[in-house]
C-alpha positions in Angstrom: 3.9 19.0 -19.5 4.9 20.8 -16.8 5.0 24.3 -18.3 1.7 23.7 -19.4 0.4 23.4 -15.8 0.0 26.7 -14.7 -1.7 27.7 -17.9 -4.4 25.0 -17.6 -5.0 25.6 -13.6 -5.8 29.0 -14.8 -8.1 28.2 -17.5 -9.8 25.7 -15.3 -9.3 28.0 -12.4 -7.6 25.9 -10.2 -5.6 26.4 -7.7 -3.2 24.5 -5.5 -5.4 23.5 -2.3 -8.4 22.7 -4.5 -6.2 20.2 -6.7 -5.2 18.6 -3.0 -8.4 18.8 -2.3 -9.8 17.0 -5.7 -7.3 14.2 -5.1 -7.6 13.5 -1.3 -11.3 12.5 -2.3 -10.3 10.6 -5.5 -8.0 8.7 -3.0 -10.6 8.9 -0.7 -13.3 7.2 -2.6 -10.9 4.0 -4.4 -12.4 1.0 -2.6 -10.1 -2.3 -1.5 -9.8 -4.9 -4.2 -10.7 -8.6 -3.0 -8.1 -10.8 -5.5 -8.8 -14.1 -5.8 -5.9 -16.6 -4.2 -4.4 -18.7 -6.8 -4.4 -22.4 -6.6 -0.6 -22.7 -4.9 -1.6 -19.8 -2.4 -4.7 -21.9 -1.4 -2.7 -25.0 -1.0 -0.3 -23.5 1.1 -2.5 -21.7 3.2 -2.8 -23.2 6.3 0.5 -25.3 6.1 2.4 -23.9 8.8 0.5 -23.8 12.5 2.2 -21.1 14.8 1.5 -20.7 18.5 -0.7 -17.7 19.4 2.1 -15.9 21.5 4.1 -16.4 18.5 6.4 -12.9 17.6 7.0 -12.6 14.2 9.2 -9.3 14.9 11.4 -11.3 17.2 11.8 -14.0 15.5 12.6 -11.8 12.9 15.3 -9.8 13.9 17.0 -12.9 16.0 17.2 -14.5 12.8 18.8 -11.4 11.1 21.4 -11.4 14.1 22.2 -15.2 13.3 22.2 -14.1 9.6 25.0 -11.0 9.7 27.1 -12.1 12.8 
C-alpha cells in the first residue's frame, strides 16, 4: 500500500499539503452524534446530587493519595 502512494498522488496529482488540506475539511465537516441513553444510564442519571463548589479534580487526586500511600 504504501509503495503505491507516491505513484497514485502523482496520477491524481496530489501533493502533501493538499492531502492535509483535503482531510482537515473532511474532519472539519463530521458533525456530533446525539446517542440515545440506554435504559440503566437513564435510571442512574440523576442518582447522585453533588454540591456546586464540588471539585471533581480534587477529590480525585486525594483519593488516589489515599489509594497508593
Amino acid at each position: 500500500m504504501l509503495e503505491m502512494t507516491p505513484k497514485y498522488n502523482k496520477l491524481k496529482k496530489n501533493n502533501l499539503s493538499g492531502i492535509h488540506k483535503s482531510n482537515l475539511a473532511t474532519m472539519a465537516s463530521y458533525k456530533e452524534v446525539d446517542i440515545p441513553k440506554t435504559p440503566l444510564v437513564k435510571s442512574l442519571s440523576g442518582i447522585i446530587k453533588l454540591k456546586q463548589d464540588f471539585d471533581i479534580k480534587h477529590e480525585y487526586s486525594e483519593f488516589l493519595i489515599d489509594k497508593y500511600k
